[in-house]
C-alpha positions in Angstrom: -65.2 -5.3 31.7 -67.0 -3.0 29.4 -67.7 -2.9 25.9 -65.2 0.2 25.2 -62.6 -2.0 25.4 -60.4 -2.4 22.7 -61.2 -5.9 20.5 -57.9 -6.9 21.8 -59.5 -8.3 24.5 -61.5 -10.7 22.8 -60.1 -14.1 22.1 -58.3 -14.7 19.3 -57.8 -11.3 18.0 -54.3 -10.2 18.3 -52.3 -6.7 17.9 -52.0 -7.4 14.1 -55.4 -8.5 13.8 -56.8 -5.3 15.6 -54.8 -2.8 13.8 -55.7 -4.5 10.6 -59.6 -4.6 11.4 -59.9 -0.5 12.6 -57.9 0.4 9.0 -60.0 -1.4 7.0 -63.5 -1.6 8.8 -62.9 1.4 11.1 -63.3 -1.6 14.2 -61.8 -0.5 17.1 -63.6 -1.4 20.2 -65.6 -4.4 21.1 -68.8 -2.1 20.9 -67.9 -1.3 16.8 -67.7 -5.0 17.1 -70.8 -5.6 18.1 -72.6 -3.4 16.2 -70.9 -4.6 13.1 -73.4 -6.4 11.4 -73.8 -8.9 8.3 -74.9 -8.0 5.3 -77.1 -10.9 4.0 -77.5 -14.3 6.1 -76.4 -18.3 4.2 -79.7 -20.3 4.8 -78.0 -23.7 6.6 -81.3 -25.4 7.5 -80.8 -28.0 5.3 -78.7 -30.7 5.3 -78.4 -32.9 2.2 -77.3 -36.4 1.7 -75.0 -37.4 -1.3 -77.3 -39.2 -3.1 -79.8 -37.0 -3.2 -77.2 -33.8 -4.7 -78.8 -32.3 -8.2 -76.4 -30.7 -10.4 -77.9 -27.2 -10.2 -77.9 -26.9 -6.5 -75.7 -24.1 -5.6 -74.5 -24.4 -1.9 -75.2 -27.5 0.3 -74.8 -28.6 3.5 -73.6 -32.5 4.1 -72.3 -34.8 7.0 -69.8 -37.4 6.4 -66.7 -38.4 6.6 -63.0 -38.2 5.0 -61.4 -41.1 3.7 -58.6 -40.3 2.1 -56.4 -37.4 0.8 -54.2 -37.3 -2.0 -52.2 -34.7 -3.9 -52.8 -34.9 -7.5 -50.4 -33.1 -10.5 -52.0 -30.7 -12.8 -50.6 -28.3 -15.1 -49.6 -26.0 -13.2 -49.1 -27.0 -9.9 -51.6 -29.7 -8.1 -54.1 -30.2 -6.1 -55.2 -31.7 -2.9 -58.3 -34.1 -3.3 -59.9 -35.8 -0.8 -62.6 -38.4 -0.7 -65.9 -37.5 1.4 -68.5 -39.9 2.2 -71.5 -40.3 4.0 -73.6 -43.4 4.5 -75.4 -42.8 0.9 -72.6 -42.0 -1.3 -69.2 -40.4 -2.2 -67.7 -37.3 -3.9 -64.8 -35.1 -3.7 -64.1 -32.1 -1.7 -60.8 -30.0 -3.4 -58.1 -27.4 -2.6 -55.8 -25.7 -4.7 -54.5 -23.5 -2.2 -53.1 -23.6 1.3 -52.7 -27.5 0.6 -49.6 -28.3 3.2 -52.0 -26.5 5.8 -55.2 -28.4 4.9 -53.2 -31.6 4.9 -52.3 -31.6 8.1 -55.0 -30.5 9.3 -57.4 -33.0 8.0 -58.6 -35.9 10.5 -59.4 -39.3 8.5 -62.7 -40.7 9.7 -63.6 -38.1 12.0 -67.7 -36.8 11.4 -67.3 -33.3 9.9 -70.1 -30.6 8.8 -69.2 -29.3 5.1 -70.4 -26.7 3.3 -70.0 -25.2 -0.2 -70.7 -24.7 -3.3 -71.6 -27.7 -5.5 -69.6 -28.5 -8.9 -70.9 -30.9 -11.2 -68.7 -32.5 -13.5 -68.9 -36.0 -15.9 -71.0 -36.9 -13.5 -69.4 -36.4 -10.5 -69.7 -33.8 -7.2 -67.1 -32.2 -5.8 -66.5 -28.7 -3.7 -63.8 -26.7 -4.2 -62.7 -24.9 -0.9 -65.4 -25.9 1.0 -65.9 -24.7 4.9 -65.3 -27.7 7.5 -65.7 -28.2 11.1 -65.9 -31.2 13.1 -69.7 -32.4 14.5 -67.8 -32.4 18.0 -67.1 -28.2 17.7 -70.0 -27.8 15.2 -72.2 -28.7 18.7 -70.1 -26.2 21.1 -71.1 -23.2 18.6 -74.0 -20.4 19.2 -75.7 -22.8 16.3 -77.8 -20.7 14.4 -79.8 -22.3 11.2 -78.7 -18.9 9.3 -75.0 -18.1 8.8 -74.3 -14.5 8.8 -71.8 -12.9 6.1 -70.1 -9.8 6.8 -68.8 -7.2 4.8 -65.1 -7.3 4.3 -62.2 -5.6 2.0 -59.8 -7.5 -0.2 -56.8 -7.1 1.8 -58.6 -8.3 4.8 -59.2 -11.3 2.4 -55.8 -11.7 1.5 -54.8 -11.3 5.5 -56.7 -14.9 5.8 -59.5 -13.0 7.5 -62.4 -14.8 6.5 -66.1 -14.6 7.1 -65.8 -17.5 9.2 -63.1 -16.1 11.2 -65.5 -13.1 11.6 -68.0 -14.8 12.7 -65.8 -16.6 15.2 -64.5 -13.0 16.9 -68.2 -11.9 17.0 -69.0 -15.4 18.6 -66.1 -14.7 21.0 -67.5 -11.1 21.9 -70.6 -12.0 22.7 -69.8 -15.2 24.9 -67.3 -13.1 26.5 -68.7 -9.8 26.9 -72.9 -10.6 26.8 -73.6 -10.0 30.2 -72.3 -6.7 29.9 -74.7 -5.6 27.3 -77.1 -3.4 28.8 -80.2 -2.5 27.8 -80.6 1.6 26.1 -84.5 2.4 26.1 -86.9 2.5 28.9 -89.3 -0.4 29.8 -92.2 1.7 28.4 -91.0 1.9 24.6 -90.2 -1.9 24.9 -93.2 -2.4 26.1 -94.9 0.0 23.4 -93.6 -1.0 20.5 -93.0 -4.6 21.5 -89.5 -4.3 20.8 -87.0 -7.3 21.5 -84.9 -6.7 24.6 -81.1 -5.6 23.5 -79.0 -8.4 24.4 -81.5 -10.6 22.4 -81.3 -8.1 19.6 -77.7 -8.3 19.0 -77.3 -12.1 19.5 -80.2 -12.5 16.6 -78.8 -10.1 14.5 -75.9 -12.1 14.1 -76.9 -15.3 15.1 -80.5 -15.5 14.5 -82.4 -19.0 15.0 -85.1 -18.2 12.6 -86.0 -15.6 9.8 -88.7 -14.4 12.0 -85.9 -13.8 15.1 -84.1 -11.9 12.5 -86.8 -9.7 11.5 -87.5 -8.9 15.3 -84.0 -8.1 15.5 -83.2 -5.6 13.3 -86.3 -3.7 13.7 -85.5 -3.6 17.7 -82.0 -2.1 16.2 -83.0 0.2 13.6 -85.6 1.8 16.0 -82.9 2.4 18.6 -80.2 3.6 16.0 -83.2 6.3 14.6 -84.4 7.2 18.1 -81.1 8.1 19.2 -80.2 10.4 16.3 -83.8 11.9 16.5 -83.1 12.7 20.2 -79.8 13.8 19.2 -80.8 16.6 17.1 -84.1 17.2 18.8 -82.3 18.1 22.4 -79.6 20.3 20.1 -82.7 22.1 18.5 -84.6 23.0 21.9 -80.9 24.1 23.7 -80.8 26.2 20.4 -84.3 27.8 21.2 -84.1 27.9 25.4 -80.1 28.4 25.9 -78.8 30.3 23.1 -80.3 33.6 22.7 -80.9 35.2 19.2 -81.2 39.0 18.5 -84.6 39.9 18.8 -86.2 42.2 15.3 -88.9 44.2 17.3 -89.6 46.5 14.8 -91.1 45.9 11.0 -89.6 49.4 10.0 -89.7 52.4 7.2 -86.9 50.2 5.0 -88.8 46.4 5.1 -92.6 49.2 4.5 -91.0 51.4 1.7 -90.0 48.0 -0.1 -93.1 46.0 0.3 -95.5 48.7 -0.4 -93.0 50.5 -3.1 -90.6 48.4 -4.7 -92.2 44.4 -4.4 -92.2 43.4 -8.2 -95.2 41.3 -7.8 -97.9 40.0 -5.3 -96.5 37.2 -2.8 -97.8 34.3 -2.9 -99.5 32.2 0.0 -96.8 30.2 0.4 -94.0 32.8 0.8 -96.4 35.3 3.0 -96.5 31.9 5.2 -92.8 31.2 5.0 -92.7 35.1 5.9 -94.7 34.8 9.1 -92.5 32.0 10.5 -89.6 33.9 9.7 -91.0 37.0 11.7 -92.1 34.9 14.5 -88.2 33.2 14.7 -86.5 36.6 14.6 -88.5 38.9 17.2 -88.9 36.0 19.7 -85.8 36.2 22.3 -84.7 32.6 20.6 -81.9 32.1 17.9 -83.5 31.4 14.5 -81.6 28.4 12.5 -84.4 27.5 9.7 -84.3 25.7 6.5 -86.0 27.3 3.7 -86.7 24.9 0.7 -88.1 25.9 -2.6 -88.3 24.6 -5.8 -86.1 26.5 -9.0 -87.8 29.8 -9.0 -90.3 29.9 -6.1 -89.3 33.3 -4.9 -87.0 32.2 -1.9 -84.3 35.4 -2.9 -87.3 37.7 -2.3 -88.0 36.3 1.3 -84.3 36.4 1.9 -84.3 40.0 1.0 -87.5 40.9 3.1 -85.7 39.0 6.1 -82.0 41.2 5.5 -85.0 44.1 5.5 -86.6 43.5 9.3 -82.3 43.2 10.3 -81.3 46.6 8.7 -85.1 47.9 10.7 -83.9 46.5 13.9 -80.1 48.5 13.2 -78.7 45.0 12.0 -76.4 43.9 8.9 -76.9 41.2 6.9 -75.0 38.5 4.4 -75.7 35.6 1.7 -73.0 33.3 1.2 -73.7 31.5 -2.3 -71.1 28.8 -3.6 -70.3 30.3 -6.8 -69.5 33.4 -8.0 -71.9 33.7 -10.6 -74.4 32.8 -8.1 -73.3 35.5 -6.0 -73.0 37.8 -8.6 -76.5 37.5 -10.3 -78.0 37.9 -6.1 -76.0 40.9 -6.1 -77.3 42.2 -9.5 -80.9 41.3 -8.4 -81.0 42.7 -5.1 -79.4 46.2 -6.4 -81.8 46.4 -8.6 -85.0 45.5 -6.4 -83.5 48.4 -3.8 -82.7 50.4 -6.2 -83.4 54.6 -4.9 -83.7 52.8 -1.9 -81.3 53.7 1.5 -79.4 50.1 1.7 -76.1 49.9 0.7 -75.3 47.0 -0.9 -71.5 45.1 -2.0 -70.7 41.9 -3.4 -67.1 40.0 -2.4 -65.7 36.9 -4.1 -62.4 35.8 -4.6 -61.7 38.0 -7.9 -62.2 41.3 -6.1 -59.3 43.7 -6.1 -57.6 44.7 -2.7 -58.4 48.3 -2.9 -61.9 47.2 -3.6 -61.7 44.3 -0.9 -60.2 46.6 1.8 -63.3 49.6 1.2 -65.3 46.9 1.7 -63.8 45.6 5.2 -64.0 49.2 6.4 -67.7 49.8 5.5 -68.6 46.4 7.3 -66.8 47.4 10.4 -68.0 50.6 10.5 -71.9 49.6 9.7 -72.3 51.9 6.9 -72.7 48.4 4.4 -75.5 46.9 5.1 -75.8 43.6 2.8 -72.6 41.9 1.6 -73.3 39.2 -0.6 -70.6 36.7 -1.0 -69.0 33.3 -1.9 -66.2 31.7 0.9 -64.4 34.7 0.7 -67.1 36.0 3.5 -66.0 33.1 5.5 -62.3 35.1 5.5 -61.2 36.4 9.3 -60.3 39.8 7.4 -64.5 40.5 7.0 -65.3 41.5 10.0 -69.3 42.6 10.6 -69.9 45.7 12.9 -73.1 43.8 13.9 -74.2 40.7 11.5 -78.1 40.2 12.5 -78.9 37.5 10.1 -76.7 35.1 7.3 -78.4 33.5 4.5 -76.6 30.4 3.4 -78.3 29.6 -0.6 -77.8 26.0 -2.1 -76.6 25.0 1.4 -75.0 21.7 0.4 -72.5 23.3 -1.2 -71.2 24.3 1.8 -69.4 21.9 4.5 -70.4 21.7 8.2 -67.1 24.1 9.3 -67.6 27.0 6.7 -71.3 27.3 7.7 -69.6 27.5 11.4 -67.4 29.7 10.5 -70.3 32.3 10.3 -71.1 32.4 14.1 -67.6 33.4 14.9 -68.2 36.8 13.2 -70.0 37.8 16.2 -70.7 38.1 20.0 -73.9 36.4 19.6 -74.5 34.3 16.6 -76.5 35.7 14.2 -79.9 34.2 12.9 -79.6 31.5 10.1 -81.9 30.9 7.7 -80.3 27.9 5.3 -82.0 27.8 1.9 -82.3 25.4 -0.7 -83.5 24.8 -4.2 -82.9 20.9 -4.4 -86.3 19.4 -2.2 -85.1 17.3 0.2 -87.6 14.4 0.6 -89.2 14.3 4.0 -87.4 11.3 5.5 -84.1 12.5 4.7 -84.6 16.3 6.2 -86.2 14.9 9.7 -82.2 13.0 9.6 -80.3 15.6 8.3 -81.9 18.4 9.4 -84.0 17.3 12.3 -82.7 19.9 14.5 -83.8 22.8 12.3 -86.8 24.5 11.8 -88.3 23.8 7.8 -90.1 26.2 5.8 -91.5 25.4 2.4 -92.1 27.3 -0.3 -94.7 25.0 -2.7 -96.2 27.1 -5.0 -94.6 29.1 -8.2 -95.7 32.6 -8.2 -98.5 33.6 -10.6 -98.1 33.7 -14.8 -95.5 31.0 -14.8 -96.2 28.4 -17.1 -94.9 24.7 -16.2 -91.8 23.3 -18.4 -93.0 21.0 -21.2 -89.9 18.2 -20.9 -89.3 15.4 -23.6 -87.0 13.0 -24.2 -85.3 12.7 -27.3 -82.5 9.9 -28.9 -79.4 11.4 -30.8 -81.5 10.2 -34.2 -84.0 13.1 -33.4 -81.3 15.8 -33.2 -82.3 17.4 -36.9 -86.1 18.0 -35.4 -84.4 19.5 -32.3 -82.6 21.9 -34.1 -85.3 22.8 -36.2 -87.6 23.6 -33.2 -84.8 25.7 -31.2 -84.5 27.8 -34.9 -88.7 27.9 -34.6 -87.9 29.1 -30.9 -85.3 31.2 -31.4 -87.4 33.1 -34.5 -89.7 34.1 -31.8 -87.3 36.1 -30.0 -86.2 33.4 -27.9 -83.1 32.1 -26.6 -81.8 28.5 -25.8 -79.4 26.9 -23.6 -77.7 23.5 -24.7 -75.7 22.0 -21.6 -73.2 19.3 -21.8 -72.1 17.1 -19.0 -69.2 17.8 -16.5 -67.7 14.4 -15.2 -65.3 15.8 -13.1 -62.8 13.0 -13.5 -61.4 14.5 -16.8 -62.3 18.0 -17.5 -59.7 17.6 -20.6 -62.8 15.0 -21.8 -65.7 17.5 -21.6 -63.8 20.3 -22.8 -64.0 18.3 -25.7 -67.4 17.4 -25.7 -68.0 20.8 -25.0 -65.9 22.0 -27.9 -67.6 19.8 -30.5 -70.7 20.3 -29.4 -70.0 24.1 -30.1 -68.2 23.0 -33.5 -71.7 21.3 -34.7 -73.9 24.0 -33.3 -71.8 26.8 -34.9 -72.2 25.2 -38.2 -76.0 24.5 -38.3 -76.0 28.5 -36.8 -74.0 30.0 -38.7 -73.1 33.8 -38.1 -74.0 36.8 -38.1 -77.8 35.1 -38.3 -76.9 33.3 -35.0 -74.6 34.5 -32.1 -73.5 32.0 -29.5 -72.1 32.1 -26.2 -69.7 29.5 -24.8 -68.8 29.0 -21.3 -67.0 26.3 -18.7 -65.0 25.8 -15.9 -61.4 26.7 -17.3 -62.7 29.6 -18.5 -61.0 32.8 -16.1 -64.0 34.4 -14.1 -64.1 37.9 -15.9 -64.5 36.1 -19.6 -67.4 34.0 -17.9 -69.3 37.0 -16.7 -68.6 38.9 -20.1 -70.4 35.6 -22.2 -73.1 35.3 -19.3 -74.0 39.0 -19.2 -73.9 38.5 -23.8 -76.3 36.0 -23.2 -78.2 37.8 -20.5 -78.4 41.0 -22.3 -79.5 38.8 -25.7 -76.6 39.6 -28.0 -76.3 35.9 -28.1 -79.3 33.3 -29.1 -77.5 30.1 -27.8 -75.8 29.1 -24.3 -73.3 26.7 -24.8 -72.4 25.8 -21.5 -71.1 22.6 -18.8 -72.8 22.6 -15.2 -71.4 25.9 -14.5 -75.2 27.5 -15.4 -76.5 24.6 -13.4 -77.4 27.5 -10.0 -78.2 30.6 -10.4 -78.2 32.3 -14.2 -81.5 34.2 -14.5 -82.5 35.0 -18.2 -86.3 35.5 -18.4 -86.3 35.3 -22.6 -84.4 31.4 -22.1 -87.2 29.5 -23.3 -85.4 26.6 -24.4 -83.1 24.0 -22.2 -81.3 21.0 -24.3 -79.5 18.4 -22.2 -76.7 16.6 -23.9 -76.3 13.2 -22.8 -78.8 13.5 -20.6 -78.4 9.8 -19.2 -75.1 11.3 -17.9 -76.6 13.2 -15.1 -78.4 12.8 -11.7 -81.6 13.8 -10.7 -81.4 17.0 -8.9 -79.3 17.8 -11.5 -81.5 17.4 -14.2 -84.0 19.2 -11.9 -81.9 22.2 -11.2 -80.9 22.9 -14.7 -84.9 22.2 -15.7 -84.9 25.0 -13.4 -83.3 27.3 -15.8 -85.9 28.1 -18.2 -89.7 29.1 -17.5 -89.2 31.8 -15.6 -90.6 34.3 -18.3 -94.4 34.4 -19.2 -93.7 31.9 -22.2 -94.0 28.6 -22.5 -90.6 26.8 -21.8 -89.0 23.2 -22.7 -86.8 21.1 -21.5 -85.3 18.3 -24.2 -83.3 15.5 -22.7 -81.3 14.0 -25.2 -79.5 10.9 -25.0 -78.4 7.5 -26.3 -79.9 4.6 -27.2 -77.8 2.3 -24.4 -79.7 3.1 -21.0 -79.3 1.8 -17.6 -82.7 1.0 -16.3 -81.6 3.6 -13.5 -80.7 6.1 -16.4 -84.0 5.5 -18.4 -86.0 5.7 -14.4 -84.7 8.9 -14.3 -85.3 10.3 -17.6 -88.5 9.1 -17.4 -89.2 10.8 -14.0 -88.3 14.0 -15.8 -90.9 13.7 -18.3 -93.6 12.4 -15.7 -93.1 15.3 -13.3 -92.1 18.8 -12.3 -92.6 18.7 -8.8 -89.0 18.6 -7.3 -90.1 16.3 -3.8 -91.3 13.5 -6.5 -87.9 14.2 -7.9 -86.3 13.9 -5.0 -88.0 11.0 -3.5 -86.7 8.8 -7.1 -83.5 10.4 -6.6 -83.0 8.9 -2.7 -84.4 5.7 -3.5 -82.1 5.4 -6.3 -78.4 6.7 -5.2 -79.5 6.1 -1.3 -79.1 8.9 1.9 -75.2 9.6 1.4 -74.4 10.1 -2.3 -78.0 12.3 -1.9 -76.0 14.5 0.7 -73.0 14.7 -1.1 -69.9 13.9 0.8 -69.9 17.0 3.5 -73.2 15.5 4.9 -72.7 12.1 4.2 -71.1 10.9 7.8 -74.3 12.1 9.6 -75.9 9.0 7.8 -73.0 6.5 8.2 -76.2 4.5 9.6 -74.9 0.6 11.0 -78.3 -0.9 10.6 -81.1 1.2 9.6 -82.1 3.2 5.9 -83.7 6.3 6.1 -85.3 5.1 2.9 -86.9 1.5 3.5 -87.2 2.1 6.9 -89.2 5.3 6.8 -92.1 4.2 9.1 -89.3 3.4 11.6 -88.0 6.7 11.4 -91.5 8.4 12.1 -92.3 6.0 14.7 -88.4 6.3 16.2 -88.9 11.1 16.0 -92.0 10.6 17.4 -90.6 8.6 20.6 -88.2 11.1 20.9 -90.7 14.1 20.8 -92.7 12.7 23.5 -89.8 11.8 25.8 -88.4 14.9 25.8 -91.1 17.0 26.0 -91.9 15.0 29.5 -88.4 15.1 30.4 -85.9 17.3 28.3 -83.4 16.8 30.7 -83.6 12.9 30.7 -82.8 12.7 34.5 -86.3 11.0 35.7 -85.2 7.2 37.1 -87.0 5.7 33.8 -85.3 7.5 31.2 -81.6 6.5 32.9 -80.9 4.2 30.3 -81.3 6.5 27.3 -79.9 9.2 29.1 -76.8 6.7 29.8 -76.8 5.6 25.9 -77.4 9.2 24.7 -74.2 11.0 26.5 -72.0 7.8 24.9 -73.4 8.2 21.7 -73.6 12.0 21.8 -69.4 11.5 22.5 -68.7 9.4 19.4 -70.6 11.1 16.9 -70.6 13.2 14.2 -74.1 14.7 13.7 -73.1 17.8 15.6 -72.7 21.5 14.1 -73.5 24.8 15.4 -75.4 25.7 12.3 -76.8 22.4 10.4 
């Protein structure tokens, strides 16, 4: 007997039963059993006698016995009443469904254990559907003072598969299968951290005899569910730098030297000369780079992209960006041209609205080596674009991208090129050890010189005369302004509306020809979207009216202005990103969140996070705490944290403590094969099987 078994095998569940339980709770064998746990736990230390009920307890506990049962007409229907008494008093205990059943089940006299919520009524207790079990198989249970409830679905409700009978199958499991358990860390981390051995654990977690138990329990479990994903992605990241071998960049050549000394636009900072070094360490060691570069809305991180494309053209390598959207790949394109401008590096963009002739000019020039940087969106990821010899791929605003397109990009090659991942959204530091533990992080945390911080306020829809007054004060310096509405993707018919009244008012309190404004969303075809962006870019236009589209990626130095409609309407990051949008001139820039007076408390936390800070880790910190690991992710990353037990939030210290373990043990033993580490080796190779953490690029 093992615990890969199907649940079949444990008593009481049958074929119908199982099916049932893997559709709705993804349940299949009697490990997912086991490590199903409850979500909250019924305090049943207390038992109360009848006399001594008030009318606002909730749930109570009581022993007596049953008297009588009688069916009694109503309205509609009836229902079945019976009489419940212990040796202080009487009350009612009350069924309107399943009666027949009940009925006949019901043994007059007989000491039973009830439990339920209390109902108060002309002075009289009763409880409706309350959960019964004679004292005589109330003794034969695991008794445990706390009753655990488990998650469930509404058809498994309406399949009569009730907590209780959940708590029977798990009671079942472990009476049938608990000597099977084995234990999955060495006796030194036990004895370390003091942990609870793991066939305790997973009794207490579901059965726990006391709060403290409990507590003992899940932090035995949530360190072992952490240490094994650390170890996970720590083993992945050392085969990446000892088994797979990268291209090595000996030389820093006349192209990355002409540029640097030539064509750099302005000084680097500290922080990207750093990121720099580590870069250039990664690519001329004999190991395959796979790095995640984070950086706050304009840090510089395109200009420490290009300078890493620079060393692969030295070393007689080609390189690529992939962005998500075209205007983000567009607007790389534009900016890199222009930084190599008289310089020998051909450059070509390709996105899904290039022409064939253009599209098949540009397969030859890959294939051939003559193009050096293609900048893309998914239409790189196409088996037609085919690289002559692809040293390094950029990915930008990485989670955009899901886990097989970012794979796609190694097949382009004999040996898989260097990766270097970048993101503007910070990813707080709990979340990238989880997510991203098996890559290498730079960070880029300073702005380069001359730019000013974004003033942000937050406005109600009263205010919006002064607001419009200040963007005409703004826009009579020379300025330019951007007023974003919000994009809930479940009816784009809705925002096109908002969108198009917004434009309506706007239009009318700037009139033309004093005022041009630009207008652009998602239904918009891609040429008319470029010809509005490059109005506004080029400053034939004083207003952006725009949904998320401008949310990545549109660079308009002379935007000094950003007004967020609805702002309550949006997340964080999102908030952050389109912050993100103005300052990036030498003048001062704002940020103006309008919104409604009817706030969540999340929605006014997050507003008022905008105000309080500019630093995107703060941001991002709020933003996990509030939407949690997997909505932070979005949904491509979100089954590496399908966590059982454990947050990656509240359990931070765990997760430090849990990386840390892992460091040391494999840094002693990267193979796991010394006879102390046999257990987590054992544990490692089945969890490694089942899961899902587990790309070639992260």
């Amino acid at each position: 007997m093992n615990l890969s078994y199907p649940i079949t095998y444990i008593k009481g569940i049958s074929v119908q039963r199982a099916t049932l339980l893997y559709t709705e709770l993804g349940i299949k064998t009697c490990n997912d059993l086991l490590n199903f746990f409850p979500f909250r736990y019924i305090d049943k230390t207390a038992f109360y006698a009848i006399k001594d009920l008030q009318p606002n307890t909730s749930e109570v506990q009581i022993v007596g016995k049953i008297t009588r049962v009688k069916s009694v007409a109503q309205k509609r229907g009836s229902r079945l009443v019976a009489t419940f008494q212990d040796a202080t008093g009487s009350m009612e205990l009350v069924w309107f469904k399943g009666q027949k059943w009940i009925k006949d089940s019901l043994k007059i006299n007989e000491p039973y254990v009830v439990y339920g919520k209390l109902n108060h009524y002309n002075g009289n207790f009763s409880i409706p559907h309350p959960e019964l079990e004679l004292v005589t198989e109330y003794k034969k249970k695991l008794q445990t003072k706390m009753q655990p409830v488990y998650p469930s679905t509404e058809k498994l409700t309406n399949s009569g598969v009730s907590n209780k009978m959940m708590r029977t199958y798990i009671q079942n499991l472990l009476q049938q299968f608990f000597e099977v358990i084995e234990e999955s860390l060495s006796q030194e981390i036990i004895n370390d951290f003091k942990l609870m051995g793991k066939r305790e654990a997973l009794l207490n977690a579901h059965f726990p005899k006391s709060q403290e138990n409990l507590a003992k329990a899940q932090n035995r479990l949530k360190f072992e569910e952490l240490f094994f994903i650390q170890l996970q992605l720590l083993r992945k990241k050392l085969i990446n730098k000892t088994k797979i071998k990268g291209f090595v960049f000996e030389n820093v050549g006349a192209v990355f030297n002409q540029f640097y000394s030539e064509k750099l636009p302005f000084e680097l900072t500290n922080a990207q000369k750093r990121v720099l070094k580590e870069i250039r360490k990664d690519v001329a060691s004999n190991a395959h780079m796979n790095r995640l570069l984070q950086g706050d809305v304009g840090s510089g991180k395109t200009i420490v992209a290009l300078l890493t494309m620079l060393l692969a053209i030295d070393n007689g390598f080609q390189a690529t960006i992939m962005a998500p959207t075209e205007i983000l790949a567009t607007q790389h394109y534009h900016a890199i041209s222009e930084l190599l401008v008289d310089m020998e590096v051909n450059v070509d963009l390709l996105t899904g609205s290039v022409r064939t002739k253009k599209r098949r000019e540009i397969h030859q020039n890959l294939e051939d080596g003559t193009l050096h940087i293609l900048i893309g969106t998914h239409a790189l990821l196409e088996d037609k674009v085919k690289f002559k010899n692809l040293g390094v791929a950029i990915i930008d605003e990485q989670h955009r991208f899901g886990v097989a397109q970012r794979a796609k990009l190694w097949s382009k090659n004999s040996l898989p090129p260097h990766i270097l991942v970048m993101t503007a959204t910070p990813i707080p530091r709990t979340l990238a050890m989880s997510v991203y533990g098996d890559l290498d992080v730079s960070v880029i945390d300073e702005l380069p010189p001359g730019r000013k911080e974004v003033k942000t306020v937050h406005r109600f829809d009263s205010n919006r005369l002064s607001v419009f007054k200040f963007m005409r004060d703004e826009i009579d310096k020379g300025r330019q302004v951007y007023i974003v509405y919000p994009l809930i993707q479940e009816s784009e018919a809705m925002d096109y509306k908002d969108l198009m009244d917004g434009y309506e008012s706007i239009a009318r309190d700037f009139p033309s020809p004093k005022y041009q404004i630009s207008i652009v969303h998602g239904q918009m075809k891609p040429a008319d979207k470029e010809h509005e962006m490059q109005r506004f870019v080029k400053g034939e236009t004083q207003i952006m009216v725009a949904t998320t589209v401008i949310e990545v990626g549109v660079n308009v130095p002379n935007a000094s202005v950003m007004i967020i409609e609805s702002a309550e309407r949006f997340g964080l990051s999102q908030l952050h990103q389109l912050r993100g949008r103005v300052g990036r001139g030498a003048d001062q820039s704002y940020c103006i969140l309008l919104s409604s007076y009817k706030l969540s408390e999340e929605g006014k936390t997050r507003l008022k996070t905008m105000v309080e800070t500019t630093d995107g880790f703060k941001i991002a910190e709020v933003d996990l705490k509030l939407r949690g690991p997997g909505n932070l992710m979005g949904t491509q990353q979100s089954g590496v944290l399908n966590l059982k037990i454990a947050d990656v939030v509240k359990d931070s210290k765990i997760l430090v403590a849990a990386r840390n373990t892992a460091i040391a043990v494999l840094q002693e033993d990267s193979d796991l094969s010394k006879p102390e580490n046999l257990n987590i080796k054992k544990t490692y190779l089945e969890v490694s099987k089942n899961s899902k953490i587990w790309s070639n690029i992260s």
